[in-house]
LUMPA-589402 format. One record per residue: x, y, z of N, C-alpha, C, O in turn. Coordinates in steps of 0.05 Angstrom, whole numbers, padded with zeros to 5 digits, always signed. Example, Ala and Ser with C-alpha at 12.3 -4.5 7.8 and 13.67 -1.06 7.14 Angstrom:
LUMPA-589402
+00264-00114+00156+00246-00090+00156+00264-00066+00156+00285-00066+00169+00257-00045+00142+00273-00021+00143+00258+00001+00157+00268+00023+00161
end
This chain:
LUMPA-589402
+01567+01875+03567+01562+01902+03575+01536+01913+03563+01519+01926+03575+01537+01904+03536+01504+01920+03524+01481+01899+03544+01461+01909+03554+01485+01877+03548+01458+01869+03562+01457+01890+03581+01439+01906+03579+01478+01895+03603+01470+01898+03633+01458+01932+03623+01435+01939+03627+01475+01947+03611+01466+01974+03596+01429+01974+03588+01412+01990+03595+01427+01953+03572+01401+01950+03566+01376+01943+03603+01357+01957+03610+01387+01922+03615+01375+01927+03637+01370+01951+03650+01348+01962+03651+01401+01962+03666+01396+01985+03677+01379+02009+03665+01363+02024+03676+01385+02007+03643+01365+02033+03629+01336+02033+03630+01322+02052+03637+01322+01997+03618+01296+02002+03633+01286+01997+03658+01263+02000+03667+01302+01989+03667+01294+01994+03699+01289+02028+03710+01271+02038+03725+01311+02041+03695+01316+02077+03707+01288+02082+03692+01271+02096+03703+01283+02069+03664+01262+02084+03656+01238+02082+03670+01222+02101+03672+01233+02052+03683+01212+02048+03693+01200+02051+03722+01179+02042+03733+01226+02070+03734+01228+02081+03758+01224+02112+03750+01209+02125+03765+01233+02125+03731+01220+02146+03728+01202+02150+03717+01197+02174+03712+01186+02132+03708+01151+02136+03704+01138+02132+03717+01114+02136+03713+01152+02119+03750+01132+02114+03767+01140+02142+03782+01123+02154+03795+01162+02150+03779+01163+02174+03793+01148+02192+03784+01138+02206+03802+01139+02200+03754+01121+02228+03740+01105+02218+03729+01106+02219+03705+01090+02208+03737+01062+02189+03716+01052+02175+03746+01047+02151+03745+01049+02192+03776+01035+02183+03792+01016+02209+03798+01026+02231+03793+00988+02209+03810+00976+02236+03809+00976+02247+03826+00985+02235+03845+00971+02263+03830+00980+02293+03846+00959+02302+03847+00950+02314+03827+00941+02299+03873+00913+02310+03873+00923+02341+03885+00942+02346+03900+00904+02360+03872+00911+02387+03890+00884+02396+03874+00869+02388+03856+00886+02417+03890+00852+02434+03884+00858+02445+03864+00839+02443+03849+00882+02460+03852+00885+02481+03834+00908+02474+03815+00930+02472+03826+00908+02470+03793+00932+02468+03780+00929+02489+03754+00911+02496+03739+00961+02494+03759+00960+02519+03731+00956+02507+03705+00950+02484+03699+00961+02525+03692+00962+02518+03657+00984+02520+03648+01001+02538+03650+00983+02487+03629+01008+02481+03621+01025+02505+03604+01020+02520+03586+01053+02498+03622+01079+02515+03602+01080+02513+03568+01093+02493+03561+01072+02526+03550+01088+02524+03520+01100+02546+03514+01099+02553+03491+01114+02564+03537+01131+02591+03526+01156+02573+03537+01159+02563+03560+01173+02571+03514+01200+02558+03530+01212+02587+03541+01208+02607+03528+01230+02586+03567+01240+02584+03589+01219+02594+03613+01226+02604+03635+01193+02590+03604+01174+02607+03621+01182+02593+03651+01186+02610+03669+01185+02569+03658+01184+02562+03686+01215+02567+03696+01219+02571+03720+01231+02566+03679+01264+02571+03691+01259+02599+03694+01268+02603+03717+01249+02625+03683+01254+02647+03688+01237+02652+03722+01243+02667+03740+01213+02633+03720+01199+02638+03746+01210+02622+03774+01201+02622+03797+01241+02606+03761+01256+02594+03778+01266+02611+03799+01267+02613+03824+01277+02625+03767+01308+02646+03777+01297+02660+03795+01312+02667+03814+01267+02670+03796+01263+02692+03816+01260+02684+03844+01258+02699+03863+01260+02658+03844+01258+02644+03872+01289+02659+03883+01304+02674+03871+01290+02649+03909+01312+02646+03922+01336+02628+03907+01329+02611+03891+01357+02631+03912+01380+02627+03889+01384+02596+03906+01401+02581+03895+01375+02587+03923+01378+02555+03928+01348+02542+03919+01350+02521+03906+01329+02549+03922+01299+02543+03910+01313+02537+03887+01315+02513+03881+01328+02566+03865+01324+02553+03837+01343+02534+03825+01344+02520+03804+01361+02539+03847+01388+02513+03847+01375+02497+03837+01375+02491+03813+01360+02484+03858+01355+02463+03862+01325+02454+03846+01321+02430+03849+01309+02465+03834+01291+02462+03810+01311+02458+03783+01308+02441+03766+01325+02472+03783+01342+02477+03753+01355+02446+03759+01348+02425+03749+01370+02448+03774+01380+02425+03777+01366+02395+03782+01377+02374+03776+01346+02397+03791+01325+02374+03787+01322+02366+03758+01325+02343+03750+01316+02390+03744+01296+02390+03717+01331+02374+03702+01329+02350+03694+01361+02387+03699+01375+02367+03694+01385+02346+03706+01406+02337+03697+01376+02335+03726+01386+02301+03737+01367+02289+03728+01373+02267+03717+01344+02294+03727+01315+02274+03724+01327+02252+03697+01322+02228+03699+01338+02259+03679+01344+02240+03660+01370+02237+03655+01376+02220+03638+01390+02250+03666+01418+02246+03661+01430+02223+03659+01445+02217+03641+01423+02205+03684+01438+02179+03672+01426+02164+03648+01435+02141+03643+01407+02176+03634+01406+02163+03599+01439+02169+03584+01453+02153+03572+01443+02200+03592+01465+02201+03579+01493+02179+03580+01511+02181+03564+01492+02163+03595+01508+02142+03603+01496+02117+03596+01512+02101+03585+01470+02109+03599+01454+02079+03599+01457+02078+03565+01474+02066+03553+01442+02090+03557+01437+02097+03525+01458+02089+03510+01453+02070+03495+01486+02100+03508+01506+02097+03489+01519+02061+03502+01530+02046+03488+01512+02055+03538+01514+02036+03542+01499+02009+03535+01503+01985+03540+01483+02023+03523+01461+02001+03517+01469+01983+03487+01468+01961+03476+01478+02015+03485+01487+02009+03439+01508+01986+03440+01508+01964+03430+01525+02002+03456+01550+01975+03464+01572+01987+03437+01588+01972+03426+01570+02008+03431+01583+02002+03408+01620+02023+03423+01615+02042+03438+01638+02019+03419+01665+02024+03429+01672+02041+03406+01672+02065+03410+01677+02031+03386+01683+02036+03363+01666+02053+03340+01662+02044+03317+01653+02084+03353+01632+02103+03343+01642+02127+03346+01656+02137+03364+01628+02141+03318+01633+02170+03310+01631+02180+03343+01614+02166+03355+01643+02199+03358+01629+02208+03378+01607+02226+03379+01591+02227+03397+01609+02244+03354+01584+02258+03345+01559+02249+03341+01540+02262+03349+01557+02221+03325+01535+02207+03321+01527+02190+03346+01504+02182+03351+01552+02183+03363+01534+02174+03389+01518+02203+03403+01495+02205+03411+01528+02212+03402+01520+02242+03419+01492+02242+03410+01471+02240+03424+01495+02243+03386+01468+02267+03371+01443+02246+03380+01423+02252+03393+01450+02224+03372+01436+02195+03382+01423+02186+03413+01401+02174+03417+01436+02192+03427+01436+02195+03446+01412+02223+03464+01395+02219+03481+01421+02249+03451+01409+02271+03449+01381+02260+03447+01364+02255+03464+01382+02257+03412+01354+02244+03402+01341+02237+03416+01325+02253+03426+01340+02205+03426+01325+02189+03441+01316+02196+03464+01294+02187+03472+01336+02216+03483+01332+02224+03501+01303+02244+03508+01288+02243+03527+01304+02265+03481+01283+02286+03480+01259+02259+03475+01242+02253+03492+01260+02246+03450+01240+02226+03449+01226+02219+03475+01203+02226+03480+01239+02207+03491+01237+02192+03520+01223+02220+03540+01203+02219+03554+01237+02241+03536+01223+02266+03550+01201+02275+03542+01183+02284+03555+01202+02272+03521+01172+02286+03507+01157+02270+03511+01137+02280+03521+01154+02240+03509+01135+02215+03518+01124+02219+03549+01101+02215+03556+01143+02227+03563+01137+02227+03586+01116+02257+03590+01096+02259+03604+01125+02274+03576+01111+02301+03582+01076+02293+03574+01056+02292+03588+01079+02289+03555+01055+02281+03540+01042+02259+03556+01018+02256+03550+01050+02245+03572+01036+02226+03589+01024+02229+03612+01005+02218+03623+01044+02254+03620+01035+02262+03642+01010+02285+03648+01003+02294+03670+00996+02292+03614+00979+02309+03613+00950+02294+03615+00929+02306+03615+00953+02257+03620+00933+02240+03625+00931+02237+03659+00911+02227+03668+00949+02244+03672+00952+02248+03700+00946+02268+03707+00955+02290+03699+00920+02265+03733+00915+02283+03746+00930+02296+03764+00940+02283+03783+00934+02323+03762+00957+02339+03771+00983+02347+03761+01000+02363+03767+00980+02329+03740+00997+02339+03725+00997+02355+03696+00976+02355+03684+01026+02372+03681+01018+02376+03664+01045+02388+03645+01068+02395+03650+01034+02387+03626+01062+02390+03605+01066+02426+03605+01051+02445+03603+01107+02420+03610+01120+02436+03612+01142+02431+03593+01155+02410+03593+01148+02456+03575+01163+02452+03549+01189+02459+03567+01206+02449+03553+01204+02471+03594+01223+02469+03607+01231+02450+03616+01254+02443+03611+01215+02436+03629+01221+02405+03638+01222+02387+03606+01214+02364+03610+01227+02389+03591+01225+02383+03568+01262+02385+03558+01278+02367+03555+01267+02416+03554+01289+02430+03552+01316+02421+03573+01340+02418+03568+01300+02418+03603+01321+02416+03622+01328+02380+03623+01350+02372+03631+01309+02363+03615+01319+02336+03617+01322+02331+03598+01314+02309+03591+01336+02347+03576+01339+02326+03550+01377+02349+03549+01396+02342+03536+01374+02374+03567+01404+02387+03566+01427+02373+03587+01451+02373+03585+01409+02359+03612+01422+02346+03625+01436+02310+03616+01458+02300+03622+01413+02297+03600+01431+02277+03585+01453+02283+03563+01469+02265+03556+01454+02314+03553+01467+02318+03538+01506+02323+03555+01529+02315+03550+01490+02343+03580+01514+02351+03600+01531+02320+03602+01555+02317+03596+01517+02302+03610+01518+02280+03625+01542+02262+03603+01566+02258+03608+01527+02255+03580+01537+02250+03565+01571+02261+03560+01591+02249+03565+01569+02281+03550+01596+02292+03540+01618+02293+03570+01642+02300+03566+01610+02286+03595+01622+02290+03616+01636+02255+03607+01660+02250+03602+01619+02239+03607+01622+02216+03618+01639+02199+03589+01662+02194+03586+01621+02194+03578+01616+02176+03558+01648+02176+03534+01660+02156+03526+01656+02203+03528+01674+02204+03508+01707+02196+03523+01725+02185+03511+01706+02204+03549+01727+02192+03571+01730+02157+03558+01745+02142+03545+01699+02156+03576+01700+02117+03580+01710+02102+03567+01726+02083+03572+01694+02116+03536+01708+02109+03502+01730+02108+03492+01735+02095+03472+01749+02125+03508+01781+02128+03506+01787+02102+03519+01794+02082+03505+01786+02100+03542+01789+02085+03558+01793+02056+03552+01813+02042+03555+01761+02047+03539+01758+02027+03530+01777+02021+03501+01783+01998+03494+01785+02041+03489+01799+02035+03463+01821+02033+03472+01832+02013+03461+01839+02046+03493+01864+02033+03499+01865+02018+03507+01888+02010+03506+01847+02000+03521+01848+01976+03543+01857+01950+03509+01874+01934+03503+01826+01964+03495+01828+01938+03475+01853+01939+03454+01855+01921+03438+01870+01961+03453+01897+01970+03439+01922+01954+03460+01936+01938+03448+01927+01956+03478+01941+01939+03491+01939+01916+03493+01958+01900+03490+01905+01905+03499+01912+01872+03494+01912+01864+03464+01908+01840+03461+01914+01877+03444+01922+01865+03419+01953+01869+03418+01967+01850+03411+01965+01891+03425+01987+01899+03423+02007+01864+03439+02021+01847+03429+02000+01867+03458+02017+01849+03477+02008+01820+03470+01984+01812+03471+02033+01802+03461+02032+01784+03460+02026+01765+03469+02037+01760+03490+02006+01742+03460+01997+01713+03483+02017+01701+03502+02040+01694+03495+02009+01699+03521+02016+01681+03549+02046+01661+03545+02068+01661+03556+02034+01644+03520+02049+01622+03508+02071+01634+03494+02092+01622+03494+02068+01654+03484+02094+01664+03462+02113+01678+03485+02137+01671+03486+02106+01690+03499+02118+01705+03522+02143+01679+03534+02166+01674+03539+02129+01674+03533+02146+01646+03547+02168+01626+03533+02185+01611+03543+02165+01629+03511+02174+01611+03482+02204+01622+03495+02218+01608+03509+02209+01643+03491+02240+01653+03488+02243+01649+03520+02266+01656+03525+02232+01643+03540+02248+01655+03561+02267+01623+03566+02255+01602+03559+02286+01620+03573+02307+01602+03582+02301+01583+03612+02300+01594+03634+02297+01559+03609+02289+01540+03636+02314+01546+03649+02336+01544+03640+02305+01556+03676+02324+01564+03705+02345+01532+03707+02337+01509+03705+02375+01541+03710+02393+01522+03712+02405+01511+03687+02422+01493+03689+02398+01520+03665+02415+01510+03635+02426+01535+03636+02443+01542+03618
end
């Protein structure tokens, strides 16, 4: 499971750098965001499906880290807090890399929201998904310890016709 975790993740990563680290020629570009919530407040004033759907962009863009990430660790048997916070971590890491990269791309440029909104959506993502799975996986591996081998099962049962 941690290999395929480790695949999928850089593949997502290296699909979304080709997605925001391509240039964007336009005649005019503004100046970069550093008031945090400056671009969500200029969301909200859009039309309430416009900002749906920005807000909601800015959290999917990285959400499935919240899933690849703790899949990658492989680990079953973790604080859930310290996967979280971990998870969190790397995630803003990975966002802020990207922000910052994208200030070498023409047309593009660093926004401390898009910053805020992809690093709250691996968080959303995370606590939806991940602490379930974890249950999950601990009972699966609680029952096959619990239940007895194949061979012992069989020891006591009586051959049909004696």
């Amino acid at each position: 499971m941690r290999a395929a975790g480790l695949l999928l993740t850089a593949a997502y990563l290296a699909f979304v750098a080709w997605l925001l680290l391509r240039p964007h020629y336009v005649t005019w570009v503004p100046a970069p965001n550093l008031r945090p919530f400056g671009t969500i407040r200029a969301d909200l004033a859009m039309s309430a499906g416009q900002a749906a759907r920005r807000i909601a962009e800015g959290l999917g863009l990285l959400a499935p880290l919240g899933v690849l990430l703790p899949m990658a660790g492989g680990r079953v048997h973790t604080s859930g807090f310290a996967s979280f916070a971990r998870t969190v971590f790397a995630s803003l890491m990975v966002s802020l890399t990207l922000e910052f990269l994208q200030t070498m791309v023409p047309g593009q440029l660093f926004d401390v929201d898009a910053l805020l909104l992809n690093t709250a959506g691996v968080a959303l993502a995370h606590l939806l998904v991940v602490p379930p799975a974890r249950r999950a996986l601990r009972r699966r591996e609680t029952r096959k310890r619990a239940a007895p081998p194949a061979e012992d099962r069989s020891a006591g049962a009586r051959p049909v016709g004696v």
